[in-house]
Backbone as numpy.savetxt, mean C-alpha at the origin, in Angstrom:
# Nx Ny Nz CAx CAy CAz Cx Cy Cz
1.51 -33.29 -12.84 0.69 -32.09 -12.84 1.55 -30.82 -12.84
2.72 -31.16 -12.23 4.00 -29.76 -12.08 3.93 -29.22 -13.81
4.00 -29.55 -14.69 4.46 -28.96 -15.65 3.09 -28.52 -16.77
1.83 -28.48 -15.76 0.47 -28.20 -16.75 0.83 -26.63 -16.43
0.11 -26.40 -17.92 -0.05 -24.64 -17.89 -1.57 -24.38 -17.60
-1.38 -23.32 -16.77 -2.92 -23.15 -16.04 -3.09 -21.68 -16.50
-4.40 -21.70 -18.10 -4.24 -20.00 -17.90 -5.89 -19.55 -17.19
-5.96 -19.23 -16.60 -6.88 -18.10 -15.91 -7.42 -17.28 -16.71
-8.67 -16.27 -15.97 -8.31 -15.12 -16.90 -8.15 -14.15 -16.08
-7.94 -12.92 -16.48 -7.11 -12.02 -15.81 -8.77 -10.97 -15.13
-7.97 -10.65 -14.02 -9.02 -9.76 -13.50 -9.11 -8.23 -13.88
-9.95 -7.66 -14.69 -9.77 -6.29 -15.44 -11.11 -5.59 -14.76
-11.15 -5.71 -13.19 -12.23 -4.81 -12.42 -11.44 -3.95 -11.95
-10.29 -4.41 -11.32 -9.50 -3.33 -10.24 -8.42 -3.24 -11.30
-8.48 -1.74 -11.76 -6.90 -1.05 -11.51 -6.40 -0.09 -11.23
-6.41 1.31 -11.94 -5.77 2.29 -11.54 -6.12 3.25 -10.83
-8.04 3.28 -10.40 -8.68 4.06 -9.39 -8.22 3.17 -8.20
-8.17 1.84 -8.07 -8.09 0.73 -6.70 -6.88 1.43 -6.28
-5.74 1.31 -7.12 -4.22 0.95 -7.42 -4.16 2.09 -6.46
-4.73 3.54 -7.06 -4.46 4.78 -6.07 -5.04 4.86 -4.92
-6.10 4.39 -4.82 -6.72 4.42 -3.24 -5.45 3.17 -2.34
-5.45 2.25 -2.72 -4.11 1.21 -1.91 -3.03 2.38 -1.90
-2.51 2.73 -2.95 -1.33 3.71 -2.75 -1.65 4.91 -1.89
-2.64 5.57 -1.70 -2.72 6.67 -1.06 -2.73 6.42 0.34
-3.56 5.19 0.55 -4.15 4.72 2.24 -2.65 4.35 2.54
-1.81 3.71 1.89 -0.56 3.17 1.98 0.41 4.53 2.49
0.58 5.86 1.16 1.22 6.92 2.14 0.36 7.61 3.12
-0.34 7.82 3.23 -1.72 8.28 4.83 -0.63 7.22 5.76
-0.95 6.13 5.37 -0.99 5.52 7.00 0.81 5.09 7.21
1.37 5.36 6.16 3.18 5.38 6.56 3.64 6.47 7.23
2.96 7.45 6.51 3.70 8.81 7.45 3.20 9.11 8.01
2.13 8.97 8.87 1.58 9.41 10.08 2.49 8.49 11.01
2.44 6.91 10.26 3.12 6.19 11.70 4.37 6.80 12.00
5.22 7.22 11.11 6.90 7.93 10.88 6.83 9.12 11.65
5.49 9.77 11.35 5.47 11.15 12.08 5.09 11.15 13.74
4.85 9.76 14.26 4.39 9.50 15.48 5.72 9.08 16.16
6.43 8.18 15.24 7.99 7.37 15.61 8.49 8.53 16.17
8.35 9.76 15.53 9.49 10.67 15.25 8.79 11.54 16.34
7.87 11.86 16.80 7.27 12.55 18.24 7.87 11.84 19.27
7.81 10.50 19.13 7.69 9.69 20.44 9.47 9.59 20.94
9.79 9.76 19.89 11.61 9.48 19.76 12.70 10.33 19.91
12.44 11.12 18.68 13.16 12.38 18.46 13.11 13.31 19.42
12.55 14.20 19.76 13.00 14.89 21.12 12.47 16.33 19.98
12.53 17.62 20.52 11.79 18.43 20.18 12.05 18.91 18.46
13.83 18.59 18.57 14.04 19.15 17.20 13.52 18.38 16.15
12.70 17.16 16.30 11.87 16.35 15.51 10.76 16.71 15.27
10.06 17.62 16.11 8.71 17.83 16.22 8.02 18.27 15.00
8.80 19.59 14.14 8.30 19.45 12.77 8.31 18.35 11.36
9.21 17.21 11.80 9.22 15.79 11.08 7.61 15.11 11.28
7.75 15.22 12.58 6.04 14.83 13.29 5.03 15.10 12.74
5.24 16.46 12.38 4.05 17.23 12.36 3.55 17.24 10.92
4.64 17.12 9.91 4.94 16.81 8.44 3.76 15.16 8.71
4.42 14.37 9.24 4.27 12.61 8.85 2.29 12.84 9.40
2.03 13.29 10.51 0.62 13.17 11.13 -0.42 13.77 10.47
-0.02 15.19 9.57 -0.74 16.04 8.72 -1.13 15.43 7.65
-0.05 14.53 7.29 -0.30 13.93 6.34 -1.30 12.81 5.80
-1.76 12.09 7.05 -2.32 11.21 7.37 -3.50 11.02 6.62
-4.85 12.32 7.27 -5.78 12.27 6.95 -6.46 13.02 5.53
-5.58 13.60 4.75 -5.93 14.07 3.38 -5.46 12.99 2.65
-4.49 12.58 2.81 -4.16 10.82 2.09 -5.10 10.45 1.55
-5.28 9.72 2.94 -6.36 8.32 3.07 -7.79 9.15 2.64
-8.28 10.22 2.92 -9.05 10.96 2.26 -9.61 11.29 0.99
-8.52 11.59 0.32 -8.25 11.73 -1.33 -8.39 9.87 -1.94
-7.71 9.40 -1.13 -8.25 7.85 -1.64 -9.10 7.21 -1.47
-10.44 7.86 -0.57 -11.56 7.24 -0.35 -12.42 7.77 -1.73
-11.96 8.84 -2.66 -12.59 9.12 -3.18 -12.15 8.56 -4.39
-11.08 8.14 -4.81 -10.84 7.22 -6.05 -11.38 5.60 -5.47
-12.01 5.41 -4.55 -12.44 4.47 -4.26 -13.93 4.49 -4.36
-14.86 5.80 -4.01 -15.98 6.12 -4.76 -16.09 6.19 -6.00
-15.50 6.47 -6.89 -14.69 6.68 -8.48 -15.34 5.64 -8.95
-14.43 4.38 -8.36 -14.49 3.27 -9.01 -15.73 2.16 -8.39
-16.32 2.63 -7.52 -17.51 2.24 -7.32 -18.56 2.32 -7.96
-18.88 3.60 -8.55 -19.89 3.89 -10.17 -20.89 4.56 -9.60
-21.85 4.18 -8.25 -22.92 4.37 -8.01 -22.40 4.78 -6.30
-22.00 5.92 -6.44 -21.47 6.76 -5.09 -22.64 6.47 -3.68
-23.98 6.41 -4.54 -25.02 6.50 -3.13 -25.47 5.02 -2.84
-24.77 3.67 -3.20 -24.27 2.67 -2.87 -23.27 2.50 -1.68
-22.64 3.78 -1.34 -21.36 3.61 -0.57 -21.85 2.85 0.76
-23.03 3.61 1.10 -23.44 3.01 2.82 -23.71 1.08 2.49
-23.08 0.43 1.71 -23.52 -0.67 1.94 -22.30 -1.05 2.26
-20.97 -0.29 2.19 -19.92 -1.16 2.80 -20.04 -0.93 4.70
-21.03 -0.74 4.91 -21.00 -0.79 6.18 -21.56 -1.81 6.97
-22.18 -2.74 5.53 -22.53 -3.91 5.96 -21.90 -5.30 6.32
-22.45 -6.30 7.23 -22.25 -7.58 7.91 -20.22 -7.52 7.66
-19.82 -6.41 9.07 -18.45 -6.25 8.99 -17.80 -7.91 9.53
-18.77 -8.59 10.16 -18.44 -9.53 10.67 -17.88 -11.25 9.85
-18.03 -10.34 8.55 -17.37 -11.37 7.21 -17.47 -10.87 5.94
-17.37 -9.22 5.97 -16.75 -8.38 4.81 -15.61 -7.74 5.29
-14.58 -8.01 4.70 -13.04 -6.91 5.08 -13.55 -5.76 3.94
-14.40 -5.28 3.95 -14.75 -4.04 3.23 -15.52 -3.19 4.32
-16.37 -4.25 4.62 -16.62 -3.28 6.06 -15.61 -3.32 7.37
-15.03 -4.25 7.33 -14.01 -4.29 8.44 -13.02 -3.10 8.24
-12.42 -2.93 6.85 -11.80 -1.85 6.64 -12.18 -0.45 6.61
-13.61 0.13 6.63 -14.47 1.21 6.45 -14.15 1.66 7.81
-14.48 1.20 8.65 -14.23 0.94 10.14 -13.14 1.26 10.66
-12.28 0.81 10.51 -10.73 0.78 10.56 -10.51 2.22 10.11
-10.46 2.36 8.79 -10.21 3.56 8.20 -11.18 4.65 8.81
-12.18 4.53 8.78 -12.62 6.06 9.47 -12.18 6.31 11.09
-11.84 5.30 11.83 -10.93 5.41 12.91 -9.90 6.07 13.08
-9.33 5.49 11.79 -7.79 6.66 11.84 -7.96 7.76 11.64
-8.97 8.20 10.50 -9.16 9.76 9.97 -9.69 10.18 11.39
-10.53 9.52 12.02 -11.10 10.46 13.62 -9.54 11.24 14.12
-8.84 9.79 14.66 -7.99 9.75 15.52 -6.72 11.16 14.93
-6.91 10.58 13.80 -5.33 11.32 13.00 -5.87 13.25 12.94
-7.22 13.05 12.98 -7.50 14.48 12.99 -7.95 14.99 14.30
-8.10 14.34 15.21 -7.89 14.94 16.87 -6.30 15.08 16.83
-5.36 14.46 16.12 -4.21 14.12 16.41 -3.30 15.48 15.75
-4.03 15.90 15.12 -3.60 17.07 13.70 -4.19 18.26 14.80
-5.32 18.26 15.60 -5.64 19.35 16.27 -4.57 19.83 17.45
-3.52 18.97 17.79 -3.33 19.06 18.80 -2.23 20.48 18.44
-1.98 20.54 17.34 -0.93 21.40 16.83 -1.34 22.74 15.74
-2.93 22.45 15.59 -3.22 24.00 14.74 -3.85 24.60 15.61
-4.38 25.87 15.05 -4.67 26.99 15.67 -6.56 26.57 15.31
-7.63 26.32 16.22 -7.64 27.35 17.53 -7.22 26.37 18.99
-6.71 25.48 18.26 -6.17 24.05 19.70 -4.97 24.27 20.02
-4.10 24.43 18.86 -2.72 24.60 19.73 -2.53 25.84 20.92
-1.42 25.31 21.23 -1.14 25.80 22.74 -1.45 25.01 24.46
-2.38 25.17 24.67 -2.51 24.19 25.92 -2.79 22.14 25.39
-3.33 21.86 24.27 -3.16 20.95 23.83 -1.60 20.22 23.02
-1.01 20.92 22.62 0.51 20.89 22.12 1.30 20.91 23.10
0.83 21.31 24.47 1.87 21.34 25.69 1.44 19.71 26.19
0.71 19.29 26.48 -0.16 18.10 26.61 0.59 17.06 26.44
1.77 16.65 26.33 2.55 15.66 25.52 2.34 14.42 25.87
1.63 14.19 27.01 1.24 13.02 27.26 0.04 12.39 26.48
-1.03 13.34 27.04 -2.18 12.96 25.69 -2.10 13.11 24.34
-1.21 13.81 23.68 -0.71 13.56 22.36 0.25 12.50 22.05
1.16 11.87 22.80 1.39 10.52 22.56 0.36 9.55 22.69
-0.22 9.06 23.72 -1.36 8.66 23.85 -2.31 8.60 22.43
-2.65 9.48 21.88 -3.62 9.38 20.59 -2.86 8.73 19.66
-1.58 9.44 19.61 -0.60 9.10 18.69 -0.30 7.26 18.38
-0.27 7.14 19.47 -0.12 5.04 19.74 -1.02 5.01 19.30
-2.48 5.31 19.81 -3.50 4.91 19.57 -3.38 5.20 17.81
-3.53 5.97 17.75 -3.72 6.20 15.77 -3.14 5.13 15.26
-1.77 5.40 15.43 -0.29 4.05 14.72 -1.49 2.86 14.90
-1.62 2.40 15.90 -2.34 1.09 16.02 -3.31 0.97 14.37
-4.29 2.15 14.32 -5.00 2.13 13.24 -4.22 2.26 12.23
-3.75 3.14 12.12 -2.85 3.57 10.85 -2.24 1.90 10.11
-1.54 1.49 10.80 -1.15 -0.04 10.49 -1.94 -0.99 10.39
-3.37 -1.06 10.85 -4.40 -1.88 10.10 -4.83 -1.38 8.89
-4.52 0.11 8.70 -5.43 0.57 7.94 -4.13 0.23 6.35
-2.89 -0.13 6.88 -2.20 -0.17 5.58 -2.07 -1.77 5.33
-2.37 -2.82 6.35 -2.28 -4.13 6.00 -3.59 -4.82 5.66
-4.34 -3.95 6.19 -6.13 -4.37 5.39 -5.98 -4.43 4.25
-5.60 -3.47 3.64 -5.19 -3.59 2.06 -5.05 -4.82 1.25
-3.94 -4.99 1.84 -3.46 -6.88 1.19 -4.39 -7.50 2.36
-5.13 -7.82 3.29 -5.90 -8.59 3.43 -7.18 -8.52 2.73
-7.35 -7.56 2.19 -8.95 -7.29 1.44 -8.67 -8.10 0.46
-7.32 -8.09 -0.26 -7.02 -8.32 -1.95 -7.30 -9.94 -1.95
-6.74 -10.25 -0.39 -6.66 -12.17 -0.61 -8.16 -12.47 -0.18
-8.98 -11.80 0.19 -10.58 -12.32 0.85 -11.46 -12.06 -0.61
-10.68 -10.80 -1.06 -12.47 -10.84 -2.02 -12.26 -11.27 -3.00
-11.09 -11.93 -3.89 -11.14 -12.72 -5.48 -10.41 -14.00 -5.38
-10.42 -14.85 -6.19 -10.23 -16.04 -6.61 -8.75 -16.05 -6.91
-7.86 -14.88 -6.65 -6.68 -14.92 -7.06 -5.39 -15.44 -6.30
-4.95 -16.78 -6.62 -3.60 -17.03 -5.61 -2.56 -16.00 -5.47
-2.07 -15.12 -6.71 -1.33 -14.00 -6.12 -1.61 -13.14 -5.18
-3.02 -13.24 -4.72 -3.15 -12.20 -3.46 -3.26 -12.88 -2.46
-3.57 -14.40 -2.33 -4.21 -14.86 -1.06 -2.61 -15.28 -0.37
-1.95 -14.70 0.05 -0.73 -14.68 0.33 -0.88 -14.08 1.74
0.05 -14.20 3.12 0.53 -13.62 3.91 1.42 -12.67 3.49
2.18 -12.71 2.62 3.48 -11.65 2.36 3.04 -10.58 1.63
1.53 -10.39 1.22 1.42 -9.40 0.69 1.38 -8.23 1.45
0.22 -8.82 2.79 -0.13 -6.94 3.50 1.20 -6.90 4.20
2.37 -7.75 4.03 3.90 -7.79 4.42 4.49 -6.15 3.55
4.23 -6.97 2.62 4.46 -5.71 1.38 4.11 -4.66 1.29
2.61 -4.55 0.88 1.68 -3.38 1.78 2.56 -2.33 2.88
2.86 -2.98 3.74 3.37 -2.48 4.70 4.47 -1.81 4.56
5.81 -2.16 4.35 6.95 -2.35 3.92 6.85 -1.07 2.43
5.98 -1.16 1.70 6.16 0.24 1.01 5.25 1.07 1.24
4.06 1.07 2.23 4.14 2.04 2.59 4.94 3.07 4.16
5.63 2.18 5.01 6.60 3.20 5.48 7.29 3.78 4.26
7.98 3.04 3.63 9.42 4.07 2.90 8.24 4.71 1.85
7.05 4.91 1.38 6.60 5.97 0.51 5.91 6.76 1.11
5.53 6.91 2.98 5.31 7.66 3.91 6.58 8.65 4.02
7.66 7.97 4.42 8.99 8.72 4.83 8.85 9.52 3.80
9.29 8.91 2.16 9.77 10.02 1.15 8.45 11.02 0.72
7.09 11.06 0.85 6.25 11.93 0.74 6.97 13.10 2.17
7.28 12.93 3.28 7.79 13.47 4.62 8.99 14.24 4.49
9.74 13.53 3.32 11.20 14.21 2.96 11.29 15.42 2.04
10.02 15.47 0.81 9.86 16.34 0.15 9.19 17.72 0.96
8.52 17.15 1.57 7.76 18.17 2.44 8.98 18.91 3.44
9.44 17.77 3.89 10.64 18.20 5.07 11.95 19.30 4.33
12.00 19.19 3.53 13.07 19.81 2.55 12.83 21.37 2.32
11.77 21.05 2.16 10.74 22.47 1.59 10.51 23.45 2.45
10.43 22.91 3.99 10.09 23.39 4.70 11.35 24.00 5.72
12.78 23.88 5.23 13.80 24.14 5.69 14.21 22.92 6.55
13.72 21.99 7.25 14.40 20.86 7.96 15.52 20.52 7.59
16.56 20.17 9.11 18.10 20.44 9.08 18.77 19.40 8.27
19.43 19.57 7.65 20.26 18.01 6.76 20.06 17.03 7.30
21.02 17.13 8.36 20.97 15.78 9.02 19.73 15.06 9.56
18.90 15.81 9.48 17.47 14.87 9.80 17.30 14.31 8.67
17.53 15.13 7.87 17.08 14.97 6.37 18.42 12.89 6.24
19.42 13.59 6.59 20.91 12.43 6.21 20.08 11.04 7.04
19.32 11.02 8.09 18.64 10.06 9.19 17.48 9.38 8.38
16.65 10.17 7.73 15.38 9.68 6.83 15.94 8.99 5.89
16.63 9.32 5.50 17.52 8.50 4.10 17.78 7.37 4.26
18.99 7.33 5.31 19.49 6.36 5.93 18.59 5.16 6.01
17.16 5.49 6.78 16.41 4.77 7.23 15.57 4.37 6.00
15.28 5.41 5.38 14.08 4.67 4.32 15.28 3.46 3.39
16.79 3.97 3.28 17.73 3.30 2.11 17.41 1.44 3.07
17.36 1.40 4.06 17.29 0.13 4.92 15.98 -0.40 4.30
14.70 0.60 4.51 13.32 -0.35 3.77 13.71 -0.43 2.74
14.10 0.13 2.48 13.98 -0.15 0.44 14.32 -1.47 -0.06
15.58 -2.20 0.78 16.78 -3.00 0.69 15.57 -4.41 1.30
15.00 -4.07 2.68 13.79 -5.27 2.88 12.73 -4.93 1.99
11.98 -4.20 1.54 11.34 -4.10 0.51 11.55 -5.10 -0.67
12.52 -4.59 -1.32 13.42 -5.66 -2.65 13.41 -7.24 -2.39
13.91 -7.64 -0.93 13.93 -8.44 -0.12 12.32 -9.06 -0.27
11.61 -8.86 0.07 10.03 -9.51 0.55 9.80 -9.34 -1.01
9.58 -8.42 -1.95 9.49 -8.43 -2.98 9.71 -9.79 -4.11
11.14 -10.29 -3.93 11.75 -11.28 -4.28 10.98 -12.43 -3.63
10.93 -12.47 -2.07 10.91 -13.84 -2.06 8.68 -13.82 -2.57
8.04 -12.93 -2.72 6.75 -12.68 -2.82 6.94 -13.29 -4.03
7.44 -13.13 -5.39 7.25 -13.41 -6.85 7.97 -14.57 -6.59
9.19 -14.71 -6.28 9.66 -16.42 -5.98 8.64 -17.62 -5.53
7.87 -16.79 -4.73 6.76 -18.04 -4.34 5.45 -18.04 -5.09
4.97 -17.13 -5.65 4.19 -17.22 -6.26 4.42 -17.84 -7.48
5.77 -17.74 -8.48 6.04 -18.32 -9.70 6.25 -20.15 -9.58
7.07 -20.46 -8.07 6.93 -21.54 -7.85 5.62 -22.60 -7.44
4.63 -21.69 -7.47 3.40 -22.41 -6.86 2.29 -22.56 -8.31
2.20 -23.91 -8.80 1.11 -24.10 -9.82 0.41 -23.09 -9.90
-0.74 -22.79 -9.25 -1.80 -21.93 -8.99 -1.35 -20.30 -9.48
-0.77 -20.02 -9.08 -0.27 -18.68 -9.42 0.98 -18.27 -10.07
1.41 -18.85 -10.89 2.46 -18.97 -12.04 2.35 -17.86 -12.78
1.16 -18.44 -13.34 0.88 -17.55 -14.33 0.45 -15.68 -14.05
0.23 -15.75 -13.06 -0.29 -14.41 -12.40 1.83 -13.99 -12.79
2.48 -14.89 -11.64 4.00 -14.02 -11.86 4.59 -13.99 -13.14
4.22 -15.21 -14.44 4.75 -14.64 -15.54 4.24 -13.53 -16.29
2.71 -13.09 -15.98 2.00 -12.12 -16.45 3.35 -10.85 -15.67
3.49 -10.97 -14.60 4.40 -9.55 -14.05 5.81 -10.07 -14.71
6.44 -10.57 -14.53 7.33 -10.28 -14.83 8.31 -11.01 -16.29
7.32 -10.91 -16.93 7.94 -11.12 -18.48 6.39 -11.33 -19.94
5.50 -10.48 -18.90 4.38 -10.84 -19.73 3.46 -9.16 -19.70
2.32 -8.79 -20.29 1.90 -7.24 -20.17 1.96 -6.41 -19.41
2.55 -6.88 -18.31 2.45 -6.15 -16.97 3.86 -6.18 -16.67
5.10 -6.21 -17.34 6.30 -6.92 -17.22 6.88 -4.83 -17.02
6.75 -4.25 -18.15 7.23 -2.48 -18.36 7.09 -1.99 -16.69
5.43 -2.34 -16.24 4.83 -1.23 -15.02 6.23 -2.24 -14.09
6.59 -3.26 -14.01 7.71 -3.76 -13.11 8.21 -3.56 -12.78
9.29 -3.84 -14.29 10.75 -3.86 -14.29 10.95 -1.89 -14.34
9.99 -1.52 -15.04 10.91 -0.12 -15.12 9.65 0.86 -13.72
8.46 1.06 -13.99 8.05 1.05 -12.60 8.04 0.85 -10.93
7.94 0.03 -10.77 8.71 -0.92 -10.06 9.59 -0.86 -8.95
10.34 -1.50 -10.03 12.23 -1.68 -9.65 12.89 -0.98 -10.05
12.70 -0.74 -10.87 13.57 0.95 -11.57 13.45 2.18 -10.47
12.15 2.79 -10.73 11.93 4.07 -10.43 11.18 4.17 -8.62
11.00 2.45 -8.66 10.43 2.58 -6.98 11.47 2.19 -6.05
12.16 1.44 -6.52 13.32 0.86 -5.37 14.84 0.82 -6.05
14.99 0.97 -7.04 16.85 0.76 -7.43 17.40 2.46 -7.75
16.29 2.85 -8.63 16.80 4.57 -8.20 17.06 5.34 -7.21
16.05 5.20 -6.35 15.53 6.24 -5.12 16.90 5.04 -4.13
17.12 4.79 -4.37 17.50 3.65 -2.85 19.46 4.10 -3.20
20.01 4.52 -4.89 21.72 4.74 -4.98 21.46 6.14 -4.79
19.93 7.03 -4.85 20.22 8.54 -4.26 20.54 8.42 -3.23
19.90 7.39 -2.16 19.58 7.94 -1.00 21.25 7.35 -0.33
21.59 6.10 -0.76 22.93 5.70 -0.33 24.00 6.97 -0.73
23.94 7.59 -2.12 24.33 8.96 -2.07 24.61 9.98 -0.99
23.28 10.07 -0.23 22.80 11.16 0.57 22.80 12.42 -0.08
22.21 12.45 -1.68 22.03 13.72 -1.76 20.87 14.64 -1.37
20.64 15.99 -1.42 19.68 16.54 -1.12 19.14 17.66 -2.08
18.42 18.56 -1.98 17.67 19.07 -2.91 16.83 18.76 -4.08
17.01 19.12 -5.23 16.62 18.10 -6.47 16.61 17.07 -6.58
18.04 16.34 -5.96 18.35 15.08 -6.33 17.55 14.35 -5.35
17.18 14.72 -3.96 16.12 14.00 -3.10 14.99 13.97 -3.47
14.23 15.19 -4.00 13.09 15.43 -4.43 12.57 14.57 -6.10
13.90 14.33 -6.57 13.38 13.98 -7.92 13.36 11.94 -7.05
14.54 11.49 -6.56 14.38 10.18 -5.63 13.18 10.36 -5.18
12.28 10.92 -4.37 11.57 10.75 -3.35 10.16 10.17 -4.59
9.64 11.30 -5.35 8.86 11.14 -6.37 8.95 10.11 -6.93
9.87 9.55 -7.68 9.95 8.15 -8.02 9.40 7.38 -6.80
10.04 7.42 -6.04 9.72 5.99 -5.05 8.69 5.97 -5.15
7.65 7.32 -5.16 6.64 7.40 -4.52 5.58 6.91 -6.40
5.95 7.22 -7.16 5.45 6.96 -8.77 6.00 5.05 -8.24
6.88 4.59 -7.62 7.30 3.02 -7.76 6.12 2.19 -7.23
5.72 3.28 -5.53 4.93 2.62 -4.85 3.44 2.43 -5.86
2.74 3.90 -6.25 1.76 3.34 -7.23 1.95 2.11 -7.99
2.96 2.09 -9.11 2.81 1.45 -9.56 3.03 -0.39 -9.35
3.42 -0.36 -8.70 3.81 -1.74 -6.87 2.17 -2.21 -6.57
0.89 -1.08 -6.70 -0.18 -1.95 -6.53 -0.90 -2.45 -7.62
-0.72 -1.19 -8.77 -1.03 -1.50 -9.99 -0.66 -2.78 -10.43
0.77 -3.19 -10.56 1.24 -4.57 -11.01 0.48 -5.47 -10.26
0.62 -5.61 -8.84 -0.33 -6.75 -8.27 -1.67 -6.78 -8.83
-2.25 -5.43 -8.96 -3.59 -5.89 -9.41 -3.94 -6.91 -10.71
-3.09 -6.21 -11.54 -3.58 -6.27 -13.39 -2.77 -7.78 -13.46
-2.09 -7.86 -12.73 -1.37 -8.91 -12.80 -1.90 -10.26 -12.23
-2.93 -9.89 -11.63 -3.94 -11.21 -11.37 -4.67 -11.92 -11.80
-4.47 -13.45 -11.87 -5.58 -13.96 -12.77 -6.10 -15.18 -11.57
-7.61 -15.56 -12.14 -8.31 -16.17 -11.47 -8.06 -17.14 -11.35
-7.62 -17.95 -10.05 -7.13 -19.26 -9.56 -7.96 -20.29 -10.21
-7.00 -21.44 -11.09 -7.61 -22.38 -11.25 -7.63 -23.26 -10.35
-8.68 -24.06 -10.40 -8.92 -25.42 -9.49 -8.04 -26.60 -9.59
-7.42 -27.50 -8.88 -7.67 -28.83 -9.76 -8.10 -29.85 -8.71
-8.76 -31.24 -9.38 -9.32 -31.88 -8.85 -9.21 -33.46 -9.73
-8.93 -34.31 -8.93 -9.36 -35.88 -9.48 -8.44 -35.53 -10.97
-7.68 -35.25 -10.90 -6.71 -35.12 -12.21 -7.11 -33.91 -13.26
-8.23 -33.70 -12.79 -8.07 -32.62 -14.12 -7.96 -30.93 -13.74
-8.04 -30.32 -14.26 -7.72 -28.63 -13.60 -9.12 -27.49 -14.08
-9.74 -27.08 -13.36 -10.88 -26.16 -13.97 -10.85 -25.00 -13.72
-10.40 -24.17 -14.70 -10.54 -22.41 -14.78 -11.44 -21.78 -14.32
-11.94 -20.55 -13.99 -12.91 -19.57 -13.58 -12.70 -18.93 -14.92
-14.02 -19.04 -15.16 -13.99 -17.85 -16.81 -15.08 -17.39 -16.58
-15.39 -16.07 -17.05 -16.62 -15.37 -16.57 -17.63 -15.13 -18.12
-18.71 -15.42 -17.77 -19.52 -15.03 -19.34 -19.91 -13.62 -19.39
-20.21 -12.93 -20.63 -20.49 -12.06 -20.67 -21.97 -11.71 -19.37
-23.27 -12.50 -19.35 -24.39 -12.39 -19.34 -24.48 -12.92 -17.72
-23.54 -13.48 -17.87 -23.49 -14.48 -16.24 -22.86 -14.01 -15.10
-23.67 -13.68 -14.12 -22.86 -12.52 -12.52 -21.96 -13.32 -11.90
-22.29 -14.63 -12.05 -21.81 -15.48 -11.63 -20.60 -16.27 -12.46
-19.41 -16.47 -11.52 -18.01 -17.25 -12.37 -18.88 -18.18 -12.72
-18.16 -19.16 -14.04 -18.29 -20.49 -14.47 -17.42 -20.67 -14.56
-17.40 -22.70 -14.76 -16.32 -23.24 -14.68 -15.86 -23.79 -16.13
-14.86 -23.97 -16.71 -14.28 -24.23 -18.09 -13.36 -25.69 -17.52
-13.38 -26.77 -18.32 -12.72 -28.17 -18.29 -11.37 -27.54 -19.00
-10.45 -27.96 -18.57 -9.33 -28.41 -19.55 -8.33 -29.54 -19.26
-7.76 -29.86 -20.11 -6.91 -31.45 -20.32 -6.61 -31.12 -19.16
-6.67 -32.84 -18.65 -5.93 -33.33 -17.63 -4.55 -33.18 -17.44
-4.23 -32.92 -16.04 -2.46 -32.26 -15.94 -1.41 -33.72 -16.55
């Protein structure tokens, strides 16, 4: 059976409205957690790193709820993801996510005007929210890849290593959205030389989980074909030069560089153009898990007329 070709067909519901809402919830909920690390850690001369990563949070994930209405079609449908959360990760995630936007925007008050001042002195209850948020913030970026493996038929998503991944790019495309901002805003080099440092480390486990993610998926019958579709098949360009190019092998010899100005800002953008395109590939790159059974293997093929998958025979492995 090792050497049957199993083609699927490819899933062409989710892509580049999904792709941006995953990417956006992904930088929302990296740099708020970075901007909380960096409160809880750093000591005062961090505080505008903080304040950069937490601000950031809730226009994110915000702006991506609405390429997520986008691609919904029928906007005054939305109140049904609030349904039976107790075995939809769509409502489990609705949940989740409007948690953080609460939290991240009590969390954003503590530092504008008409709150700042006796709330910004507060440092206890602003850490306090702060944990509390991170807590959300990090469901709200590994729901992601748990949504992808619950709601389709696809072995490339039903993976543990994905909301691994998930994760993993969105810190380092939290940080570098934090670095452009941080730059701009006069923040001292060497904070600037510390972010680098640190995101050049994700980048390196990034690549890392990356590898062994397509290694296991190409080695596993079931989802073969999903990894030759990425990486030597239509989806092979958004990859290799998307990707790995412009999301992790560029941005990662600036940052070992340590340059700054342009040369950070033009790095940071890429990573952050890599991370989009990092969900895009998973998506388009999915095809519907075939079955097999009693020797033979049965596809999911969808009819035009039919809501419902059907099943297609093909030769025995």
């Amino acid at each position: 059976m090792g050497s049957a070709k199993l083609d699927g067909q490819v899933q062409s519901e989710w892509r580049w409205l999904i792709a941006a809402y995953l990417f956006l919830a992904g930088v929302g909920g990296g740099a708020y957690m970075a901007g909380v690390i960096a409160d809880l850690t750093g000591g005062a001369e961090w505080m505008l790193v903080s304040k950069i990563g937490v601000f950031l949070g809730v226009p994110c994930v915000l702006i991506g709820t609405f390429f997520l209405l986008a691609d919904l079609g029928t906007p005054t449908h939305a109140w049904r993801v609030w349904m039976k959360p107790g075995t939809s990760w769509i409502a489990r995630g609705t949940i989740i996510i409007v948690i953080f936007m609460i939290l991240a925007a009590i969390h954003t008050a503590f530092w504008i005007w008409p709150f700042a001042g006796p709330l910004e002195a507060n440092e206890s209850a602003r850490h306090f929210i702060g944990v509390f948020g991170s807590i959300f913030a990090f469901l709200t970026v590994i729901y992601t890849g748990l949504l992808l493996g619950y709601s389709q038929p696809i072995a490339l998503w039903r993976t543990a290593l994905l909301p691994v991944l998930f994760f993993v790019s969105a810190v380092s495309t939290g940080l570098m959205a934090i670095m452009i901002i941080a730059q701009s805003m006069g923040v001292a080099v060497a904070q600037l030389d510390v972010m680098e440092n640190i995101d050049a480390v994700i980048l390196i486990f990034e690549l890392f989980v990356l590898i062994v993610y397509l290694y296991n998926a190409y080695r596993t019958l079931e989802s073969r074909p999903s990894a030759q579709r990425i990486l030597r098949g239509p989806v092979a360009s958004y990859f290799w030069l998307g990707v790995v190019m412009c999301g992790l092998a560029i941005p990662l010899i600036l940052e070992l560089l340590g340059r700054h100005g342009a040369i950070l800002t033009i790095g940071a953008l890429l990573g952050l153009f890599g991370g989009l395109c990092l969900r895009f590939t998973i998506l388009v790159g999915g095809i519907f898990t075939p079955i097999t059974a009693s020797g033979f293997v049965f596809a999911r093929v969808h009819r035009p007329k039919d809501p419902m998958p059907a099943m297609g025979k093909l030769p025995p492995c």
